[in-house]
C-alpha positions as CSV (number, residue, x, y, z in Angstrom):
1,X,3.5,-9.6,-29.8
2,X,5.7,-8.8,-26.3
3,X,8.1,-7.2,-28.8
4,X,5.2,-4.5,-29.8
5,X,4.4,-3.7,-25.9
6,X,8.6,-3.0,-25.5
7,X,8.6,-0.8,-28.8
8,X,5.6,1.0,-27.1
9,X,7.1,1.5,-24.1
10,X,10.1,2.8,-26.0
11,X,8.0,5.0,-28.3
12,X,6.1,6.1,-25.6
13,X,9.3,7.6,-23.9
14,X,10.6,9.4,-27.2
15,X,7.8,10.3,-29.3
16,X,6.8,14.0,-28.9
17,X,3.9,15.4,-27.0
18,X,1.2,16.7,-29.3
19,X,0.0,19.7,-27.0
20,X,-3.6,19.7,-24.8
21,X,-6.3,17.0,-26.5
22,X,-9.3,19.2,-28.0
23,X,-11.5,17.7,-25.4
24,X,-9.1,19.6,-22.5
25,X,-7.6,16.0,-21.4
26,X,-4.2,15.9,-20.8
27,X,-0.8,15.9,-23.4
28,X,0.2,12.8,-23.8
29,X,2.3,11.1,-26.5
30,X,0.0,8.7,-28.7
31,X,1.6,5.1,-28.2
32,X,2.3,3.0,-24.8
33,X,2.7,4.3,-21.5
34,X,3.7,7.5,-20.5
35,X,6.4,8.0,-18.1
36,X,5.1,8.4,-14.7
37,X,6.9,10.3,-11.3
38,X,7.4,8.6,-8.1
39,X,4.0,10.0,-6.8
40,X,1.9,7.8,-9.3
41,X,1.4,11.0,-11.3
42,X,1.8,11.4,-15.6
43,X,5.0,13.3,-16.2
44,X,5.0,16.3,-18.2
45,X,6.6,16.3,-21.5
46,X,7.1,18.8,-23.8
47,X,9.5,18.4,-27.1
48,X,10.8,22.0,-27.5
49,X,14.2,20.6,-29.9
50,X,11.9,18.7,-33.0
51,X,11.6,16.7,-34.0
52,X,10.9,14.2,-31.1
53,X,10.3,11.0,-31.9
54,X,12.1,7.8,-32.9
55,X,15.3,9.1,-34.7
56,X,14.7,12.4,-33.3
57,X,15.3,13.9,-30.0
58,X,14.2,13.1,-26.9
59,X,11.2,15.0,-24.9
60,X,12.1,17.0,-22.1
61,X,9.8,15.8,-19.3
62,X,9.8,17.2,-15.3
63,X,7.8,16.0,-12.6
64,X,5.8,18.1,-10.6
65,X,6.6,16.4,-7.1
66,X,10.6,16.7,-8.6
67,X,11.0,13.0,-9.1
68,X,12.6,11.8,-12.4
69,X,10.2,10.5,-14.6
70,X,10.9,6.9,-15.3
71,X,9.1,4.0,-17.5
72,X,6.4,1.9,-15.5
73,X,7.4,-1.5,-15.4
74,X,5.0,-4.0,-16.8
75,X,5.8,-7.1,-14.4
76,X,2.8,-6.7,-11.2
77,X,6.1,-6.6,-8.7
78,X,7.1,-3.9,-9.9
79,X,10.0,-4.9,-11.9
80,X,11.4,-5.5,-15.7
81,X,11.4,-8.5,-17.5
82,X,14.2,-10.6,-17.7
83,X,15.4,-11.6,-21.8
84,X,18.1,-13.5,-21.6
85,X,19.8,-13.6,-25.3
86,X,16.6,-10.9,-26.7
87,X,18.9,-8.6,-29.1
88,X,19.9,-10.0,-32.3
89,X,24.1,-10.1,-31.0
90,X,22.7,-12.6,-28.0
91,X,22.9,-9.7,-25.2
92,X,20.5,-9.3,-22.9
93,X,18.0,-5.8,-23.3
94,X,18.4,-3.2,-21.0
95,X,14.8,-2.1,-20.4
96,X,13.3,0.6,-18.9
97,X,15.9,3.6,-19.0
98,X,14.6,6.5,-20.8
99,X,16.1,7.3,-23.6
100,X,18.4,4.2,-24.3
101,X,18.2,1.9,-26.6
102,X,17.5,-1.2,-25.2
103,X,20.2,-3.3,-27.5
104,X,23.5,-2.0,-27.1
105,X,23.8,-3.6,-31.0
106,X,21.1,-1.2,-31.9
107,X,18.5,-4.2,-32.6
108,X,15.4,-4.2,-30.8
109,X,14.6,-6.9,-28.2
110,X,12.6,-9.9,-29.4
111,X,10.4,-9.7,-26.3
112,X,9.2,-13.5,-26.5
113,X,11.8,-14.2,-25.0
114,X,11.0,-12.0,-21.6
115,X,9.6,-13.1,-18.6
116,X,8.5,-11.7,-15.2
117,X,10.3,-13.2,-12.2
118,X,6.9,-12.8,-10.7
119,X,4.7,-14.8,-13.9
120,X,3.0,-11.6,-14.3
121,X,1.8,-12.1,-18.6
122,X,3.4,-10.0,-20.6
123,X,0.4,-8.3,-23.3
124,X,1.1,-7.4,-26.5
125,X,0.7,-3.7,-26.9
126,X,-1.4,-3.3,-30.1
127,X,0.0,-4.7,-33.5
128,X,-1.7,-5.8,-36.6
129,X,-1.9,-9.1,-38.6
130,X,1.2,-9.5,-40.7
131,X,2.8,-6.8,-39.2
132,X,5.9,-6.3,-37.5
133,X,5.8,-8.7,-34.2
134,X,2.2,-10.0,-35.8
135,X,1.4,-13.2,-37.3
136,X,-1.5,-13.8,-39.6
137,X,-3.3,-16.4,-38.8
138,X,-1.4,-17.1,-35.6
139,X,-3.8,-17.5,-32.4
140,X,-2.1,-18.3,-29.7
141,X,-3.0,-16.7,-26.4
């Protein structure tokens, strides 16, 4: 389940922006969080080299106070999780940096095995039963 709210966070930095929402709300990619600018505010990302996307190419994304748009981290202090051993080689994940994978081996990070320094829980970001990172049947909490 943690290795769902990583591959959001990951899709959320490379999937492509799908243009203004009919009801006038902001563009937004459609999974995770978006990448935000050191005033708090959503960056702006536009894909003009598609497609965008996992496999694809990377967004272009400004920020209007001139910051450079970077992944929230999920831990309450502000920080990454650590995952000591999280890709499939035994290396540890470098989360967080736009547009790098997070296993050098090209695995993704099995993210029960991160933690925040600060115990901040890590949520699973969606998933399904069965599905990849989901168990059926499996209730733990």
């Amino acid at each position: 389940m943690r290795l769902l709210f990583v591959l959001g966070l990951c899709l959320a930095v490379v999937s492509a922006q799908r243009g203004p929402r009919p009801n006038g709300g902001p563009k937004r990619g459609g999974h995770g969080p978006p990448l935000v600018c050191d005033d708090g505010a959503d960056a702006s990302c536009e894909c003009t080299t598609k497609p965008c996307g996992p496999g694809g190419n990377l967004p272009d994304c400004t920020c209007a106070d001139g910051s450079t748009p970077f992944i929230k981290p999920p831990c309450n202090d502000n920080t990454f999780p650590s995952c000591p051993g999280a890709c499939e080689d035994g290396s540890d994940p470098n989360l967080g940096v736009f547009g790098v994978e997070p296993c050098a081996d090209g695995s993704k990070p099995n993210m029960r095995l991160c933690v925040c320094a600060d115990g901040t829980e890590l949520k699973p970001h969606g998933g399904r039963p069965g599905g990849p990172g989901g168990k059926r049947g499996n209730n733990e909490e």
